[in-house]
C-alpha positions in Angstrom: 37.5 27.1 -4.5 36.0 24.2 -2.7 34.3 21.9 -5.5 35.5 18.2 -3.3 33.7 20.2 -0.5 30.5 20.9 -2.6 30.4 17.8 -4.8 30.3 15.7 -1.4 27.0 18.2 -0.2 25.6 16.9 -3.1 26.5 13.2 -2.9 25.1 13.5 0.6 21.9 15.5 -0.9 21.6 12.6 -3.4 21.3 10.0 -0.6 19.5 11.6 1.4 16.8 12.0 -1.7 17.1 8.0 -2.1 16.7 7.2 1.4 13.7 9.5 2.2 12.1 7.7 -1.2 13.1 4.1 -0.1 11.1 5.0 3.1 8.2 6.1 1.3 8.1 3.4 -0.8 8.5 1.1 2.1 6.0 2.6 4.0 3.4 2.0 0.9 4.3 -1.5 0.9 3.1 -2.3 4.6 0.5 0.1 3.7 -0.8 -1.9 1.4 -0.2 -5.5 3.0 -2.8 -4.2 5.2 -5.4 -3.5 2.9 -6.9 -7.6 2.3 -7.5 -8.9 -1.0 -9.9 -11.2 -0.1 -7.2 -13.7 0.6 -6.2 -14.9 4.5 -2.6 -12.8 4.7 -1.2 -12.9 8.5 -0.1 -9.1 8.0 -3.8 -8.9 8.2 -3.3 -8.9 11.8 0.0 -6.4 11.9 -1.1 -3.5 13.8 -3.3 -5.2 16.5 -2.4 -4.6 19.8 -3.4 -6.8 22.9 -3.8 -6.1 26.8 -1.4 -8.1 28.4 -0.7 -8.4 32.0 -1.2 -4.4 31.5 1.1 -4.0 29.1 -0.1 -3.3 25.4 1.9 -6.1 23.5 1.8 -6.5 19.4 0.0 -9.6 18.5 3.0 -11.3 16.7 4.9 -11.5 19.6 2.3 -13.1 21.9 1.2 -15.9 19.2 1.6 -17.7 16.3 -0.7 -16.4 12.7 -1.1 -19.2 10.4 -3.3 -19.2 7.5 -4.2 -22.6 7.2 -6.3 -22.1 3.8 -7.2 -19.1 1.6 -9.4 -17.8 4.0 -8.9 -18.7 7.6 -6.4 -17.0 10.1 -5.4 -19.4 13.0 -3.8 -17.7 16.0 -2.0 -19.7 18.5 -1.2 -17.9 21.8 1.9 -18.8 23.4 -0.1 -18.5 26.9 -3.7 -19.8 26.2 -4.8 -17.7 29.0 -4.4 -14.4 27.0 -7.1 -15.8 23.9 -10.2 -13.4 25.4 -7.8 -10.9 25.2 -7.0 -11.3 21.9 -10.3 -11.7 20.6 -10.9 -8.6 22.3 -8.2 -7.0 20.8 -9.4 -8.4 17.3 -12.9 -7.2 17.9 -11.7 -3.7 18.9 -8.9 -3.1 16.1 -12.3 -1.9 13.2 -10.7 -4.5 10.8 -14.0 -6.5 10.6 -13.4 -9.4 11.7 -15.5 -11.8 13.8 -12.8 -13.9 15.7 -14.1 -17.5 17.4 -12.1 -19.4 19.9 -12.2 -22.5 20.3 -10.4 -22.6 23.6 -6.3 -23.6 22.2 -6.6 -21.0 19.5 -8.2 -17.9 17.9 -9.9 -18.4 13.9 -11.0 -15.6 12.1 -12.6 -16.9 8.8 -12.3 -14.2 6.3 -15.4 -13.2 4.6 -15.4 -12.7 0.9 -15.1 -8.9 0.3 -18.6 -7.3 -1.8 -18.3 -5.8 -4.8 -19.0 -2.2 -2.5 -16.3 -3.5 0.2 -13.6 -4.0 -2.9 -14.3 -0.4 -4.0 -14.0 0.7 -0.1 -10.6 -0.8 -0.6 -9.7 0.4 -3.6 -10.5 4.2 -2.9 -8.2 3.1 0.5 -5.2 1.9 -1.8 -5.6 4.9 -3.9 -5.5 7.4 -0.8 -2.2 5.5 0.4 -0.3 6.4 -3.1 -1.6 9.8 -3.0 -0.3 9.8 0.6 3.2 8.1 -0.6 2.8 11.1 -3.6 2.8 13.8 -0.9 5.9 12.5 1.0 7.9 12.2 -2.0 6.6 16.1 -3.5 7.7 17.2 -0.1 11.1 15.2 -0.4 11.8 16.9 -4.0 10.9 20.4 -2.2 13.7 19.7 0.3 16.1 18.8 -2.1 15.5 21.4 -4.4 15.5 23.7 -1.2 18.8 22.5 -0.2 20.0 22.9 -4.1 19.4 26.4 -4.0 20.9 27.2 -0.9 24.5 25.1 -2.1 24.1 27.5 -5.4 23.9 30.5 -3.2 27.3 29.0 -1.5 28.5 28.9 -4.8 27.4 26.0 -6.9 27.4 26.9 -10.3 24.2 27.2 -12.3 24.8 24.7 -14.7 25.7 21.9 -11.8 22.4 23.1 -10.2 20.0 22.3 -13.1 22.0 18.9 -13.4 21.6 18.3 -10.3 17.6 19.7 -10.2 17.1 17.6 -13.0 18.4 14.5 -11.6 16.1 15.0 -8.2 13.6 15.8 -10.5 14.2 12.2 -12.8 14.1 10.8 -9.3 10.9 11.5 -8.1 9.2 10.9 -11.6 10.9 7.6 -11.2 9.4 7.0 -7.8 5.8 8.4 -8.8 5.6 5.7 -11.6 6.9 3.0 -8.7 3.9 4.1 -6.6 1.4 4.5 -9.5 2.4 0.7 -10.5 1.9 -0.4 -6.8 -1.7 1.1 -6.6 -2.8 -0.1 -9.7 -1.9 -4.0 -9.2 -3.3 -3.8 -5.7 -6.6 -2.4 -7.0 -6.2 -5.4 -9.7 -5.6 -7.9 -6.7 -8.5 -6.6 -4.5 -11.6 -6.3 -7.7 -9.8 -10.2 -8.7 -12.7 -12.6 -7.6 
């Protein structure tokens, strides 16, 4: 008999189930930083990439984001001769916005979204938490995988539905989590 040997498959299982869902679940959280609320938010700006000496550089680490008031993003580059480039980079990322220098610094003034816009990003919030849904279905199915393989090593049957059902309290847990997420973003982003 090797139960030490089996219960410490299992603690590593168990882990590995919670640190596949904390990535998912941090992974909806930048996710959903990204998608505005109608409020100025320098994450706004998180993916955009610049053209930089030829050399595709994130935006964060070539300038200061400020949000000076609800609705304006203020951009300070560290080298005032890369501002074209970052309005161009701005212009190019499809996130909407109309950036203006004003030859020290780039300001984006954030439009107030449209009743169809908030509903554009509503139906995008919604696709992220089935997204985050999908990763953490396909996390169970490895586990549960992986469950009924240790069985077939010789777990017993009862310490493999304690164990399914655990996974399976888990990712019912996690589901809610993401559920919650979604549905207080889509309150944030139809708030006026």
């Amino acid at each position: 008999m090797k139960p030490t040997n089996m219960e410490d498959e299992l603690e590593f299982l168990m882990d590995s189930l919670a640190e596949d869902l904390d990535k998912v679940s941090g992974h909806l959280d930048k996710a959903m930083l990204k998608i505005r609320a109608g409020r100025a938010n320098p994450s706004m700006l998180e993916g955009v990439m610049v053209e930089y000496y030829g050399n595709m550089t994130q935006l964060s680490q070539m300038a200061n984001v400020n949000t000076p008031d609800a609705r304006t993003l203020f951009i300070q580059p560290f080298d005032k001769s890369s501002i074209q480039d970052i309005e161009k980079a701005i212009l190019t990322s499809n996130l909407g916005f109309n950036p203006m220098n004003n030859g020290d610094a780039v300001i984006i003034n954030i439009p107030p979204l449209t009743e169809e816009r908030r509903r554009e990003l509503v139906k995008m919030a919604k696709v992220e938490g089935e997204d985050a849904k999908i990763s953490v279905r396909s996390a169970r199915k490895v586990s549960m995988d992986e469950v009924k393989r240790l069985e077939k090593d010789g777990l017993s049957e009862d310490r493999r539905k304690d164990v399914e059902k655990e996974v399976q309290t888990r990712i019912d847990t996690m589901v809610t989590q993401i559920d919650t997420k979604v549905s207080t973003k889509e309150v944030d982003i139809m708030k006026v």
